[in-house]
C-alpha positions as CSV (number, residue, x, y, z in Angstrom):
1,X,-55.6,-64.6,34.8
2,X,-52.1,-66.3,34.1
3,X,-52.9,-66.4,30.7
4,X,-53.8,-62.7,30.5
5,X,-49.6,-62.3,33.1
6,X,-48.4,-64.6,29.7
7,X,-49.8,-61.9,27.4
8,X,-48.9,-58.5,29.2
9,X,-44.9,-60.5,29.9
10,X,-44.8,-60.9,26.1
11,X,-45.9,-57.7,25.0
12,X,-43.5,-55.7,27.6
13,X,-40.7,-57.8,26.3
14,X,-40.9,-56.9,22.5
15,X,-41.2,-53.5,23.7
16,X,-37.9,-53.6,25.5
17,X,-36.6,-55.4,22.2
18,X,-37.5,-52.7,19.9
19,X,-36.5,-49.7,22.0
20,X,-32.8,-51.3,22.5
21,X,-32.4,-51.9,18.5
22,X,-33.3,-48.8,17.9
23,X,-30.2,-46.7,16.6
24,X,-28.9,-43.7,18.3
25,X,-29.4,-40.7,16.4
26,X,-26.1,-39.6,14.8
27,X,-24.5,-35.8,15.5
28,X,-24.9,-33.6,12.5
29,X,-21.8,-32.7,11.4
30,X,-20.4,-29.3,12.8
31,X,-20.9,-26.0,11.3
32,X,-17.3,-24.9,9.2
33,X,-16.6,-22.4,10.7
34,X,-16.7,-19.0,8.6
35,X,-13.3,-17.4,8.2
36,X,-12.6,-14.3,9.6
37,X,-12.3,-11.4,7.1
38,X,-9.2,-9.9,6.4
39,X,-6.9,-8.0,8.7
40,X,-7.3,-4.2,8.6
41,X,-3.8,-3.2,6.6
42,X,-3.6,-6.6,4.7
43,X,-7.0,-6.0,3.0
44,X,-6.2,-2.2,2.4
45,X,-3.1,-3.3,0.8
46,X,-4.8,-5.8,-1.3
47,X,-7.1,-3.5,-2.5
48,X,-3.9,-1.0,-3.6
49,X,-2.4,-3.6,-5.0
50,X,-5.9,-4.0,-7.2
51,X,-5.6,-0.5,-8.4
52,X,-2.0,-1.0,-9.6
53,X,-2.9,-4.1,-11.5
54,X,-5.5,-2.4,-12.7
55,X,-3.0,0.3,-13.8
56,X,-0.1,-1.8,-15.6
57,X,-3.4,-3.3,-17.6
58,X,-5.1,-0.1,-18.7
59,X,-8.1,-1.9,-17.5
60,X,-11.0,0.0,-16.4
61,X,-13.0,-1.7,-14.7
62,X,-10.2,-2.9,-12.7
63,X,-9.2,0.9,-11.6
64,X,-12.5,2.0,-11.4
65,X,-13.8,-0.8,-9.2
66,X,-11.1,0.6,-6.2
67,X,-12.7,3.6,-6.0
68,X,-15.5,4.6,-3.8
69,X,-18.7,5.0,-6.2
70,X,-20.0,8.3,-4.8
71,X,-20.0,12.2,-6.4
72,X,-18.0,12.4,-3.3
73,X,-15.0,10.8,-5.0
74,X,-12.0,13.8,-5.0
75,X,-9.0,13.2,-7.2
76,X,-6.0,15.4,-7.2
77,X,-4.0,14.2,-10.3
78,X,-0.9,14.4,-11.3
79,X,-0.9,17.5,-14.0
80,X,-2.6,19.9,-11.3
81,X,-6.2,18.7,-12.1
82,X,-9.3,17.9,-10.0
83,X,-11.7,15.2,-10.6
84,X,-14.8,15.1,-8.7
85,X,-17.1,12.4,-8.7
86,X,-17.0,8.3,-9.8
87,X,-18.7,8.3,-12.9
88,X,-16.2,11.8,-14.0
89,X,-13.1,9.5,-13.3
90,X,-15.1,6.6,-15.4
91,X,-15.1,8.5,-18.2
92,X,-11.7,10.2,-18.0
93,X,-10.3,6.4,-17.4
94,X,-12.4,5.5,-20.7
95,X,-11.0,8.3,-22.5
96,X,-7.5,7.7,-22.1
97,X,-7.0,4.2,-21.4
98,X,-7.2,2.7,-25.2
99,X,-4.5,5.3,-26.3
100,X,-1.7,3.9,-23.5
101,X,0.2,0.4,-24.0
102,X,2.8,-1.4,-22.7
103,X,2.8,0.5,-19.2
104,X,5.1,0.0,-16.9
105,X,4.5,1.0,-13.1
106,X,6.9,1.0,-10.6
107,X,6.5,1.3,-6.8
108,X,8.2,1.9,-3.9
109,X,8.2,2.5,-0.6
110,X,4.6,1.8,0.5
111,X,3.7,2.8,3.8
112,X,-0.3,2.1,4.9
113,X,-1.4,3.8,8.4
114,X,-4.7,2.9,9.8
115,X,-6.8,5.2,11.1
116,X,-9.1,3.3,13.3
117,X,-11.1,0.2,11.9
118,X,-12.8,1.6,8.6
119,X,-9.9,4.2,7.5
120,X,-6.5,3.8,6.3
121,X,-3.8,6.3,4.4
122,X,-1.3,4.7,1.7
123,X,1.7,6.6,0.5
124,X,4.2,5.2,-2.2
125,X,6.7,7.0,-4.4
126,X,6.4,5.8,-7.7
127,X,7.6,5.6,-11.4
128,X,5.8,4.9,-14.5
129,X,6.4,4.5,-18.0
130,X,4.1,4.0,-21.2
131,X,3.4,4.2,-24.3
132,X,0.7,7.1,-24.9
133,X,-0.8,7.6,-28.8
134,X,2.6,6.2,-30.1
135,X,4.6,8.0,-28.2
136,X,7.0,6.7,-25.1
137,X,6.7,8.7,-22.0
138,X,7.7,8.8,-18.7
139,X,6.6,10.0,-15.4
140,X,7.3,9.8,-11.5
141,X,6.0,11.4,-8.5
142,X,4.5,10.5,-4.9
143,X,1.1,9.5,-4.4
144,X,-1.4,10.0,-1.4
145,X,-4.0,7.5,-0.9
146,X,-7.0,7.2,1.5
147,X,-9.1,3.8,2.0
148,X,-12.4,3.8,3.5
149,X,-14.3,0.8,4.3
150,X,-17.2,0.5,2.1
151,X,-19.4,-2.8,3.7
152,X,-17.1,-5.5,3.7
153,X,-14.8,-3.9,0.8
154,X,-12.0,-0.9,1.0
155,X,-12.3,1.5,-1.1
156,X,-10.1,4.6,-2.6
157,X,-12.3,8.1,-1.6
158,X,-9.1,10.2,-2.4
159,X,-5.9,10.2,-4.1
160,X,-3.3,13.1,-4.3
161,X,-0.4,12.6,-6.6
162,X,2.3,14.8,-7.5
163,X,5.2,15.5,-8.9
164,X,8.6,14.2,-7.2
165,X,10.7,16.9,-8.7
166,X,8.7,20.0,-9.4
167,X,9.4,22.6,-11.9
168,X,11.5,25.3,-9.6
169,X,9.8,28.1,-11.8
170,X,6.6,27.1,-10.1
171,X,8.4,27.4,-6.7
172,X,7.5,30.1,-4.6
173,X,11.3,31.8,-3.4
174,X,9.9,31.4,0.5
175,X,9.4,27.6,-0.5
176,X,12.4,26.8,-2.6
177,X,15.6,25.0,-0.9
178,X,18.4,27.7,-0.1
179,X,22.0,26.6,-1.2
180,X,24.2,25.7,1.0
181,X,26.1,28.0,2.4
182,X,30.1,27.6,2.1
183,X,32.2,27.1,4.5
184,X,34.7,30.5,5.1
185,X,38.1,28.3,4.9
186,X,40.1,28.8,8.4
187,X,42.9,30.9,8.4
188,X,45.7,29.3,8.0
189,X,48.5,29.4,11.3
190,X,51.5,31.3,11.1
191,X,54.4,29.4,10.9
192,X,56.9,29.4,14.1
193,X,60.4,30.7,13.1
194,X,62.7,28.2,12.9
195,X,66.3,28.3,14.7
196,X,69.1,28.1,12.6
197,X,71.0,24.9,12.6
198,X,74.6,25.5,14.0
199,X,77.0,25.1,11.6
200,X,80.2,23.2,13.1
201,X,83.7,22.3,11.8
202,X,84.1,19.0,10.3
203,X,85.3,16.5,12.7
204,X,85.2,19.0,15.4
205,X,83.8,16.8,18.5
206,X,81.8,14.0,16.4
207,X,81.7,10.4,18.2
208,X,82.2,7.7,15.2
């Protein structure tokens, strides 16, 4: 019976031995945590800022990228045109790209407005310059833009750019600015009359 005490004491003990060397399990590391997209009018105006790259470049793919991929798409352009539809501005953007070098693109004045959490409106004034089939030209105007948000992307579902200084012969009168009108000049007041100085003899009562 002791023998059998002996036997059990031993076997408990190793027991003990074994459970207290045996390591604690180590904490998996923690999860990084997943950074948080891009602020509303910072991401809008990265995503401008991709279409004027893409712009000063020529590069289509670039340009064509910002815009919403969707017949949807509606383009007022510059020269009184309307392009509806992504693949239509694709091909118009294929057609006229490899003619234009060394452009220069100039803007100013960028304002972005969001409208809620998946809509946003850029306006800019802007100046450009190229080089078009050999020739140099130059252009400037003001540009609409509106953003929509496309999954996790913004994209451009309308633009509207036009001329800064319009042709007045294209002017409607009730639309065109009236001259200022000039000022009548005041009348100008009639002199009082003046008394005649007295005329005294020489000497006649002077202090020296």
């Amino acid at each position: 019976m002791k023998k059998l005490a002996v036997v059990v004491s031993l076997v408990l003990l190793n027991l003990s031995l074994a459970l207290g060397q045996t390591k604690a399990p180590v904490p998996a590391a923690a999860a990084s945590p997943t950074p948080a997209p891009e602020a509303g009018p910072q991401a809008v105006r990265a995503a401008f800022n991709k279409l004027l790259d893409g712009i000063r470049k020529a590069d289509v793919k670039l340009v064509t990228d910002v815009y919403w991929k969707s017949p949807q798409l509606n383009l007022f352009n510059y020269n009184g045109t309307v392009t509806k539809g992504w693949e239509q501005m694709r091909k118009n953007r294929e057609s006229s790209y490899p003619e234009i070098k060394d452009v220069k693109l100039d803007v100013r004045d960028v304002n972005i407005t969001m409208l809620g959490l998946n809509a946003a409106l850029v306006t800019c004034v802007w100046t450009q310059s190229q080089e078009y089939k050999g020739a140099a030209e130059t252009a400037s105007g003001r540009m609409t833009l509106v953003f929509k948000k496309v999954g996790p992307a913004w994209k451009a579902i309308h633009l509207h750019s036009s001329p800064d200084q319009p042709n007045p012969a294209s002017i409607p009168p009730s639309e065109q600015q009236q001259p200022a009108a000039t000022p009548t000049p005041s009348p100008s007041p009639t002199p009082s009359p003046t008394r005649p100085r007295e005329t005294r003899p020489s000497g006649a009562g002077e202090n020296y």
